[in-house]
Every structure is written in structure tokens, then in C-alpha cells.
N, C-alpha and C positions, 0 to 999 in steps of 0.2 A: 185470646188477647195478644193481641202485638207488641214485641219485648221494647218494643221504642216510643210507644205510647208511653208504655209504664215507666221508662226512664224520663218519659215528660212528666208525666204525673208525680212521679217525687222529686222534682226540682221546683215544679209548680206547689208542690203541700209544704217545701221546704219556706220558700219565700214568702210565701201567702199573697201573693198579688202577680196577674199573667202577664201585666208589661214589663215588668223585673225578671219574671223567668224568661219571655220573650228577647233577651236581650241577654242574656246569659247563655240560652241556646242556639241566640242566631237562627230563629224563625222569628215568624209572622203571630201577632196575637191571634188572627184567625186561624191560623193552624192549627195553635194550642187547642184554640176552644172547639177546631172538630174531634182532635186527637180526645178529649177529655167527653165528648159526644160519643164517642164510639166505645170507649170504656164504661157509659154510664149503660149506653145501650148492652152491654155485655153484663152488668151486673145488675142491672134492674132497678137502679137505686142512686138517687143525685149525690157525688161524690165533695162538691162544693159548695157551700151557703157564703151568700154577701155576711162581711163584718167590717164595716165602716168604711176606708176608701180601700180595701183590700177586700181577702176573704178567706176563709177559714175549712178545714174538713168538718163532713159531717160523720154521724157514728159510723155510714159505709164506705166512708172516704179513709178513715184511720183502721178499719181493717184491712182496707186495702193496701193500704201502705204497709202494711206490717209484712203481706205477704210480697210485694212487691220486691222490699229491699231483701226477703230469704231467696225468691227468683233470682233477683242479679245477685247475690252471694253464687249461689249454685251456678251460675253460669259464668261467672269469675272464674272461681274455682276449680271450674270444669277444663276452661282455658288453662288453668295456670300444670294442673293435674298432667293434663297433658302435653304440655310443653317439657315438664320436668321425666317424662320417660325416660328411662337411660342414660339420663344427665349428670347422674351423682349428683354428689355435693358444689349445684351452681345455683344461679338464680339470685333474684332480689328478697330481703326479708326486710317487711317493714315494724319498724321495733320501738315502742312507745316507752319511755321508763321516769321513774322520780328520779329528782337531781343528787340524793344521797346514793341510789344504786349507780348512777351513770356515774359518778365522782367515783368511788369506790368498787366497785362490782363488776362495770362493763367493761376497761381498758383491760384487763387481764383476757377474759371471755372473749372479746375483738381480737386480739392478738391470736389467742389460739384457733378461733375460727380462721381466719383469714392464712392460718400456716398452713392448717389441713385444708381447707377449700379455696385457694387463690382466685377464682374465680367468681365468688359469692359478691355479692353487693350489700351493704348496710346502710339502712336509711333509718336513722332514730329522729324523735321528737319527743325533747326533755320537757318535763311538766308537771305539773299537782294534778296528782291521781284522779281529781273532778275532770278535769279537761282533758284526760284522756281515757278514763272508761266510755264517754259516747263515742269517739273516733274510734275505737275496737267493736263498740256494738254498730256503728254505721258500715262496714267494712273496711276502714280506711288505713288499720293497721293488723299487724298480724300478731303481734304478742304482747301485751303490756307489763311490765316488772312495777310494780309498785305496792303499794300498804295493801293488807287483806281491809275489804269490805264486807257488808252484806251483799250472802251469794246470790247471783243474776242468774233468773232461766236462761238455759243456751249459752253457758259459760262455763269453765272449767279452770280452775286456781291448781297449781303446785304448791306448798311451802317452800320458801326459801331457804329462809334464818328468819332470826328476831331481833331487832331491832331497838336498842335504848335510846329513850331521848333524856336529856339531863339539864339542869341550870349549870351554866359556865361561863365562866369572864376571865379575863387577864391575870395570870399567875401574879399579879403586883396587886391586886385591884381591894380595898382595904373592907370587904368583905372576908376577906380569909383570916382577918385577925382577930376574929369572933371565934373562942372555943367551939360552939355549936351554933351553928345557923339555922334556923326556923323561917317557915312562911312566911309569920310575920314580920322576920327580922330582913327579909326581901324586901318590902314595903318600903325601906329607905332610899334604895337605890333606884337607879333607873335603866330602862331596858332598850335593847334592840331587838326585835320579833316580828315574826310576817302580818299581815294584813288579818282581821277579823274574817272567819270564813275558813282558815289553814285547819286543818284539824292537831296541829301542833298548836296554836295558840289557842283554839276553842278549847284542847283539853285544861291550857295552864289557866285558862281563864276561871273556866268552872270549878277547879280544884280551890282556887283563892276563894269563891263565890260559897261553895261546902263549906269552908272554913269561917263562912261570914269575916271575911277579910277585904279590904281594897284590893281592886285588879292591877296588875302590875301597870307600872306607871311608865307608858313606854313613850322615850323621846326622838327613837330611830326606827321609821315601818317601814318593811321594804318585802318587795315578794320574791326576789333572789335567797333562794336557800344558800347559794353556793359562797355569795357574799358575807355571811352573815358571820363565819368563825375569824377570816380577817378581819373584820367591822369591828367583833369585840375587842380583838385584842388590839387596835390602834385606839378607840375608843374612850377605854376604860369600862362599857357597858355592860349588864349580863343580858344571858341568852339563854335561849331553850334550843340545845340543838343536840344533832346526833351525836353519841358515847364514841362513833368509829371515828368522828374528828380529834378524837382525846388520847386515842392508843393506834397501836403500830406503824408501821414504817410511814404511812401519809399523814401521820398527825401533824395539828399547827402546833409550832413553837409558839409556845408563852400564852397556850391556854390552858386551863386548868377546871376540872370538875370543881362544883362547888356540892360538898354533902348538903340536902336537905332531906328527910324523912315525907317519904310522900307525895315528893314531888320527879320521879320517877316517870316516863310514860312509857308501857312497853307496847311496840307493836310490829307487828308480822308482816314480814317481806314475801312477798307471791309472785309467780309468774302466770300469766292469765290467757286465756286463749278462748276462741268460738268454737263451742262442741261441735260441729259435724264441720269445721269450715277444711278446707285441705291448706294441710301444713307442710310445705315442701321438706325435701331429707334436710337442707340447711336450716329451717327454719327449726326440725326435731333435735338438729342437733343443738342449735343456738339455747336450746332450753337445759340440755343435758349440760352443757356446759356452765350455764345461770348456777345450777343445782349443785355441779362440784367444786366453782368459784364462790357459792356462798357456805356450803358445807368447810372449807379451807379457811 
């Protein structure tokens, strides 16, 4: 099989339609369609079925894809493997992370990378762990820092730390003048929170929902995690956000933990990587250093 078919080939299963890939590749729709002839004639088997004004893989079409994209990994890799011969500590490391480790976690790890390897390039893409576990499985990043999931074949997690998340509003906010605050006693107020979908608000949601209680009654959505501890405290609103906005030296002024029982989320910061993909010596180190900035 010819490496450049198959690189049509998964541009074409990406789009589902060959004038749109045709036009992304800068060929000819006829070219597509011998490139995808000579693939088919190679595997004995129609890689494509019509599905309304597009078209879709069939069962030998998405195996093929499957081996396709480990082909060009490996041939990536192969490239980058050896470019990195005797290089030491150079090269680009593409670094995917959530917004609470990039806020906290990365500027230190940046820093000391960048003392010992001047040379190194850092390309990050901050995001909610959904939108960048495919971009590490398509090959488009080299490391991901974010919440532990369910483990992926062909992946491989470090622990980091752990992670709290908590109810918190404005050290003024007349929520605090309750001796004990309760779930239900949340119900009054009103909230700023991400979007339906965050695995931060599906946990606070289902927590109210066990409790047969009202879901938090939220009058500020927004999917900026990074906004959201300024948000409350100019606000008045509570929030469900990280414990590390609340303590040491980068804490916001004038937010405040609110106790509830229960309403607690804890969850595990990972570093994540493609088992056999090649990880350049920056890239092993970028992880080593993840490990002893969240170990700190």
C-alpha cells in the first residue's frame, strides 16, 4: 500500500464526502477516487458505502483506518526519533493540558524546562479533557495533563496529585452566616458553573439529584474554567471550583471555601502519553518535571 493513498484515505473517512477532502488536499476528485481504487484493490474489500449526499466507511473501511493512523504514527515517530539523535534536550513537545493544571502546574515546569533545554519549543492546547483525549489518540499531541479517565488501549497515565473541587463564593457572600450549610441550604442561592457536559458540573448535578433535591440554580454558564473564581468573587455567586484557587501563594483574594458535607469532588490529575509512540528526551523530561511540580 502506498503511504500517500492512506494519508488520502484518512482525510477522506475524516470528512465523509471526496469534494471536501478534494479541496483540503488540493487534488482532483478523480484522483481521490483511483487513490481509494487501488486501496480497495489491495484489500479485497469496498472501503466506502454512499450515505445521503456524502459517504460513510464500511466495516473494512474502519479497520483500515485504525491501521492507517498506527502506520503514520510510526512513521512520524520514526522521523522525529531520528532527528532527535544526539540532540539532547531540543526539539518541539506538543503538550495538551486542563485549565486548572496550565494555571497552576505548568508555569513553574515551563520555567525549569526552558533553563535546562533553551532550545526546546512548547506548543500547548488548553482544554476540557473531552477535547483533548482525541487529539493525543489522533497523533496530534504528545502529552496530555489532565483528570484521570477510563484507561484507553494504547495509552499509558502517570498519577500526578489529587485534585479537590469545592463550593466557594465571596468571603462576604451571606451564605457564611449559616452555622452549618447543607445541600439543601444551597438551593437558595444562585450559581456560576460550566456548561452541562463538564464532568465538574455533571458530578454537582447528580449529587443534588441522589439527594432528591433541585439542581443548582445557575444564573452565570460559561466554559472558561479560568474565569470563573474572578466571576464569583465580583459576583456574589457560588461555584464549584478547584481547592488550589483557595490556598497558597496564587490564591484569589476574597474567595472563600464554603463547608458542605458531601459536596466535595475528588479527582486525579494524570499525565498521559501513546504507549509505543516516541517521546523525545524533552518530551521525558517535560513529564518528570509534571511529576515533581505536582509532587511540590
Amino acid at each position: 500500500m502506498d503511504l500517500r493513498d492512506l494519508r488520502y484515505f484518512e482525510t477522506i473517512a475524516e470528512l465523509q464526502h471526496l469534494g471536501r477532502a478534494a479541496t483540503r488536499l488540493h487534488r482532483s476528485q478523480p484522483a481521490l477516487t483511483s487513490s481509494i481504487r487501488r486501496l480497495e484493490a489491495d484489500c479485497g474489500a469496498a472501503l466506502f458505502e454512499k450515505a445521503g449526499r456524502g459517504i460513510r466507511l464500511t466495516d473494512a473501511g474502519r479497520v483500515l483506518l485504525k491501521w492507517a493512523q498506527r502506520m503514520r504514527f510510526d512513521v512520524e515517530d520514526a522521523k522525529r526519533e531520528l532527528a532527535a539523535i544526539g540532540t539532547g534536550l531540543t526539539g518541539h513537545v506538543r503538550l495538551g493540558i486542563v485549565p486548572t493544571a496550565a494555571q497552576f502546574i505548568l508555569p513553574p515546569v515551563a520555567r525549569q524546562l526552558l533553563q535546562e533545554a533553551p532550545g526546546v519549543t512548547l506548543h500547548t492546547a488548553v482544554g476540557l479533557i473531552d477535547t483533548l483525549r482525541p487529539r493525543l489518540r489522533a497523533g496530534e499531541l504528545d502529552l496530555v495533563v489532565g483528570t484521570a479517565g477510563a484507561a484507553e488501549p494504547g495509552q499509558v497515565s502517570k498519577v500526578l496529585a489529587e485534585d479537590m473541587i469545592v463550593v466557594a463564593a465571596s468571603e462576604h457572600h451571606a451564605v457564611f452566616q449559616q452555622p452549618a450549610v447543607t445541600l439543601r441550604d444551597l438551593g437558595a442561592h444562585a450559581w456560576a458553573l460550566q456548561p452541562p457536559g463538564a464532568p465538574t458540573r455533571d458530578w454537582l448535578d447528580n449529587t443534588f439529584d441522589r439527594k432528591h433535591l433541585p439542581r443548582p440554580r445557575v444564573q452565570v454558564e460559561t466554559t472558561s474554567l479560568l474565569a470563573l473564581p474572578a466571576l464569583i468573587v465580583q459576583t456574589g455567586l457560588l461555584s464549584f471550583i478547584s481547592r488550589h484557587h483557595l490556598d497558597g501563594e496564587q490564591r484569589i483574594r476574597g474567595l472563600k471555601e464554603v463547608p458542605v458535607r458531601g459536596a466535595t469532588m475528588r479527582r486525579r490529575l494524570v499525565v498521559t502519553w501513546r504507549e509505543n509512540a516516541f517521546l523525545s528526551p524533552a518530551a521525558q523530561r517535560l513529564i518528570e518535571l509534571f511529576v515533581r511540580a505536582a509532587s511540590d
